[in-house]
C-alpha positions as CSV (number, residue, x, y, z in Angstrom):
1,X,31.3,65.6,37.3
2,X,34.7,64.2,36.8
3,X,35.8,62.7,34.1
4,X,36.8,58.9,35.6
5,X,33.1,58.6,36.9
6,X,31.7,60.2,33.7
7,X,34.0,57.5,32.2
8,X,32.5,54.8,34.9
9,X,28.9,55.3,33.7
10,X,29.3,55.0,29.9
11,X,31.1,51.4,30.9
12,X,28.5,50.6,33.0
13,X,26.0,51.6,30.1
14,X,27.8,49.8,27.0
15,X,27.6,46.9,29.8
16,X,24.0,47.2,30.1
17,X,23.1,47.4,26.8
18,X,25.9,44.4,25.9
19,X,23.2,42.2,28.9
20,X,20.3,43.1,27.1
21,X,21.5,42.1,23.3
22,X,22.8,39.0,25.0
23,X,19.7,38.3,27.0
24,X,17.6,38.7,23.3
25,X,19.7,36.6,21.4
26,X,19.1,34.2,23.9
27,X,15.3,34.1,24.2
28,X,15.3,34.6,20.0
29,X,17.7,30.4,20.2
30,X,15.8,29.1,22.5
31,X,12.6,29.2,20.2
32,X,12.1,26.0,18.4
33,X,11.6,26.5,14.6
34,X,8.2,27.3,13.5
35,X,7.0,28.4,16.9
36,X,7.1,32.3,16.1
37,X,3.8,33.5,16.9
38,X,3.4,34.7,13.5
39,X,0.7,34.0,10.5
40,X,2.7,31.8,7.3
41,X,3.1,34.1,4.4
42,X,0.2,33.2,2.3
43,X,1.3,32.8,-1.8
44,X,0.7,36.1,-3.3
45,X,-0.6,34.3,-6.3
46,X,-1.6,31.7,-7.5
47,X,-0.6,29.6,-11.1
48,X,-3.4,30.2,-12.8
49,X,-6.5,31.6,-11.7
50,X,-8.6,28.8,-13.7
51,X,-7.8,26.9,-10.6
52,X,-11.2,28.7,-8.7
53,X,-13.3,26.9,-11.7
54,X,-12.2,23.8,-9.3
55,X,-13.0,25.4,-6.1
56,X,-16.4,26.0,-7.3
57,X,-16.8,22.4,-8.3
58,X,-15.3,21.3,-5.3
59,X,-18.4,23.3,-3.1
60,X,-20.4,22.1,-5.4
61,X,-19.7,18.4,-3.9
62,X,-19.6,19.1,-0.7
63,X,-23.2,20.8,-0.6
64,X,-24.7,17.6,-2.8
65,X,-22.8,15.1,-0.1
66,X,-20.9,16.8,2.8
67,X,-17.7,15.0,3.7
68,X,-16.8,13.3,7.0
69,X,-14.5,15.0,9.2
70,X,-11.5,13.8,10.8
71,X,-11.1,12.2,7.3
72,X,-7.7,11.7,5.5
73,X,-7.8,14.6,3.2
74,X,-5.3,14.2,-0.3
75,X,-4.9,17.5,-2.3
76,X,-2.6,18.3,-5.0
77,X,-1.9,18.0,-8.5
78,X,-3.3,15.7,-11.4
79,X,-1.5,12.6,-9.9
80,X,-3.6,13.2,-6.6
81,X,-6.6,13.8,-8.9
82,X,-6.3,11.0,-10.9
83,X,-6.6,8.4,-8.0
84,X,-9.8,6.7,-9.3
85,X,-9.2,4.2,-6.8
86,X,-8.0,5.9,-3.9
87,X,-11.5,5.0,-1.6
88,X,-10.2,1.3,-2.5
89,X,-7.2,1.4,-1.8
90,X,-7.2,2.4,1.5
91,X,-10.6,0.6,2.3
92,X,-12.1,1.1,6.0
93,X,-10.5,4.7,5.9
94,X,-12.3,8.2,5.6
95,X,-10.9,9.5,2.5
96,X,-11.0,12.9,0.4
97,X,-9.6,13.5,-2.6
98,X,-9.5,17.6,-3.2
99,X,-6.4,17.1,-6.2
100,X,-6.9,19.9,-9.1
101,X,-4.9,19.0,-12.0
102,X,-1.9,21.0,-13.0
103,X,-1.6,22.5,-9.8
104,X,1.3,23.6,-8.0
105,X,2.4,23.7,-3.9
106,X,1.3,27.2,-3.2
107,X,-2.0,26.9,-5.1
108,X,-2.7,24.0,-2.2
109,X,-1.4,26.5,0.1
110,X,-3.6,30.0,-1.5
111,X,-6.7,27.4,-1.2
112,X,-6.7,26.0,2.1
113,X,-9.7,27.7,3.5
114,X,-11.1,25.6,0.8
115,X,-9.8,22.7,0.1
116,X,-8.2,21.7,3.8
117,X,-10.0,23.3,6.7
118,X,-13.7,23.0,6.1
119,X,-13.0,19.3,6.4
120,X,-10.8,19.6,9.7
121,X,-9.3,16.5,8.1
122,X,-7.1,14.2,11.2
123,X,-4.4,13.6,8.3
124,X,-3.3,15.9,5.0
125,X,-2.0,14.5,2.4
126,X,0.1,16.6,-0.1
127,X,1.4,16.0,-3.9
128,X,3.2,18.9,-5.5
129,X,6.1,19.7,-6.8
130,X,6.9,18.2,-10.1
131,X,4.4,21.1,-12.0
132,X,6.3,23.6,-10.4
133,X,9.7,22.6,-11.5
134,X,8.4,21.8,-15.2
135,X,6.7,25.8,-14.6
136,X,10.4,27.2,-13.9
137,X,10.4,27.0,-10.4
138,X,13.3,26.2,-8.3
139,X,14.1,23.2,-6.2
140,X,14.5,25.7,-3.6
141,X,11.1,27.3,-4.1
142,X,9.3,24.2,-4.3
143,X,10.9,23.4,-0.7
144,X,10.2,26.3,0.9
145,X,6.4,26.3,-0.8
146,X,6.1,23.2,1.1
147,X,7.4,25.0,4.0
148,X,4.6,27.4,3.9
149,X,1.8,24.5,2.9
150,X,2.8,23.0,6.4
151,X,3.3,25.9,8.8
152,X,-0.3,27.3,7.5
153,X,-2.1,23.5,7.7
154,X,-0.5,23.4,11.2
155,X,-1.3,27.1,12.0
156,X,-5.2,26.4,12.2
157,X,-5.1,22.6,12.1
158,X,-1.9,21.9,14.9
159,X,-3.0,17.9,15.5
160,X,-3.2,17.1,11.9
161,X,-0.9,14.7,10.7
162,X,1.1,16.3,7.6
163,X,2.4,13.8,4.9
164,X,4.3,15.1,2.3
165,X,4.7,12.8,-1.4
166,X,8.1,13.4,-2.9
167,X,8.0,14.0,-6.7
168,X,7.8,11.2,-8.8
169,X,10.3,10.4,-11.8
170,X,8.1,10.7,-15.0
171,X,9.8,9.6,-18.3
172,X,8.4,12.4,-20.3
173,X,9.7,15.1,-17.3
174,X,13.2,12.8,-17.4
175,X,15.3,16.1,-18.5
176,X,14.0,17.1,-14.6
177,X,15.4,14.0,-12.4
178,X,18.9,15.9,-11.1
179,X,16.4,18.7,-10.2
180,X,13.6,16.6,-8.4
181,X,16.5,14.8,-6.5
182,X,17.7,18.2,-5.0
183,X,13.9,19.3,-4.7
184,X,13.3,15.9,-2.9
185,X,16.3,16.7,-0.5
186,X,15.2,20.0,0.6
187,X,11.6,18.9,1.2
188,X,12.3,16.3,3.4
189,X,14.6,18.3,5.3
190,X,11.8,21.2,6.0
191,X,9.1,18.5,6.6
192,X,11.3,16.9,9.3
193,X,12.1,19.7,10.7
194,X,8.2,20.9,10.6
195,X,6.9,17.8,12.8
196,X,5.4,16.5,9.0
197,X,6.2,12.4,7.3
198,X,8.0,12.9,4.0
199,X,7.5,9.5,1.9
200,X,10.1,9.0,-1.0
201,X,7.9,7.7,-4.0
202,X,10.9,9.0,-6.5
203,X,13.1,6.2,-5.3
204,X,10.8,3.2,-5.8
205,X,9.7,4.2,-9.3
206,X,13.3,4.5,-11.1
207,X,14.5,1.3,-12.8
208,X,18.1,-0.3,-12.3
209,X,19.6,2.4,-14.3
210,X,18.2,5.3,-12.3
211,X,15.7,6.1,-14.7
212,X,12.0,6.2,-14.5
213,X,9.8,2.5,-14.9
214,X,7.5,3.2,-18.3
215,X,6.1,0.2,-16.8
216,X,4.3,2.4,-14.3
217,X,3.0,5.2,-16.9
218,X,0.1,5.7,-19.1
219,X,1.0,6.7,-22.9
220,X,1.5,10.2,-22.1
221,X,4.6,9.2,-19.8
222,X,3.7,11.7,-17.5
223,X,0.4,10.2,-15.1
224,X,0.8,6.7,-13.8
225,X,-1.3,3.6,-14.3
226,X,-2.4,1.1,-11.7
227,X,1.0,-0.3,-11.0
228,X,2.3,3.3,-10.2
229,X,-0.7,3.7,-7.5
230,X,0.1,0.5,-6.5
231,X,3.8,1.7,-4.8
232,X,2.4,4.8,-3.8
233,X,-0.5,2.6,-1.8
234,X,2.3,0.5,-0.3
235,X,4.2,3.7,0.7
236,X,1.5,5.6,2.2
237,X,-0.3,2.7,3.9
238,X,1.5,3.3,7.4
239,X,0.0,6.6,7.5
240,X,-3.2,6.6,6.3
241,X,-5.8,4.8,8.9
């Protein structure tokens, strides 16, 4: 063979193979985010394994009194399972409250074959956050632990309606506000771009000078009393029916 046509076929190859890449990149841009065919990576821990104590008390309920589906399902930390009035508030409306105190976003996430899709729930509620950054965690972390929460909810449970709290400002967690505002930031971002409602509770509860209301606390400074619930009942009442 001469060496112009052995010359002709390696162009024609390198053109080939130049398609091909081109033609992949293109399929790989054209897929929305989240739409991979692929299972969310699932914690590989959780933040302290005292949290399966609740899980057992949690089965416990639901074997006495099994819960309505299509309910709207709250989980998260001590602020979600503090919510004494929570049926109340949102009278007329199928609610569950499945908060664990001291818990973090990816212990929500390791437990949802518990906590979120025996109750194939129409809307899921999720507060986290503020543990994890008082824990070490990043504001990055926290937002893409949210990330996760929402692609695995949405993996088995695609109609549920995802509605993400931001962190609240607590006065004894003050030293974390420039922290929660970046958290906050990055979270709404991923639940927008995940199909889920994020609902800015941090704003409301700061005072005129940017700092959190004590008016909205109990002593410790860190849970909120009835006027605390009361904004976040305000907030959320557009998407909880």
């Amino acid at each position: 063979m001469t060496l112009p046509r052995i010359a002709d076929r390696c162009l024609s190859f390198r053109l080939l193979c130049a398609s091909l890449f081109l033609l992949a990149l293109a399929a790989c841009a054209s897929q929305p985010i989240g739409s991979l065919d692929r299972a969310p990576q699932i914690p590989a821990e959780v933040s302290n394994a005292d949290w399966a104590q609740d899980m057992q008390r949690f089965a416990a309920q639901d074997q006495a009194q099994p819960p309505p589906r299509d309910a709207v399902l709250f989980v998260g930390s001590s602020s979600i399972r503090l919510w004494d009035t929570l049926a109340q508030d949102f009278a007329g409306v199928a609610v569950i409250n499945r908060g664990f105190g001291g818990s973090e976003v990816r212990d929500s996430t390791w437990y949802a074959d518990r906590i979120v899709y025996p109750y194939h729930p129409s809307t899921v509620v999720l507060y986290a956050g503020d543990n994890d950054m008082a824990n070490g965690r990043t504001p990055e972390q926290v937002a893409q632990d949210t990330a996760t929460f929402i692609d695995r909810v949405h993996k088995r449970l695609p109609k549920a309606k995802i509605v993400i709290i931001s962190t609240k400002p607590s006065p004894s967690r003050a030293n974390l506000l420039e922290a929660q505002r970046q958290a906050n930031a990055l979270v709404q971002r991923e639940a927008q771009q995940r199909g889920a409602v994020f609902v800015d509770v941090f704003s409301a509860m700061l005072d005129e000078q940017g700092q959190p209301r004590e008016s909205l606390f109990i002593q410790d400074r860190l849970h909120m009393n009835a006027a605390g619930y009361a904004i976040w009942k305000q907030l959320l009442a557009p998407y909880v029916h």
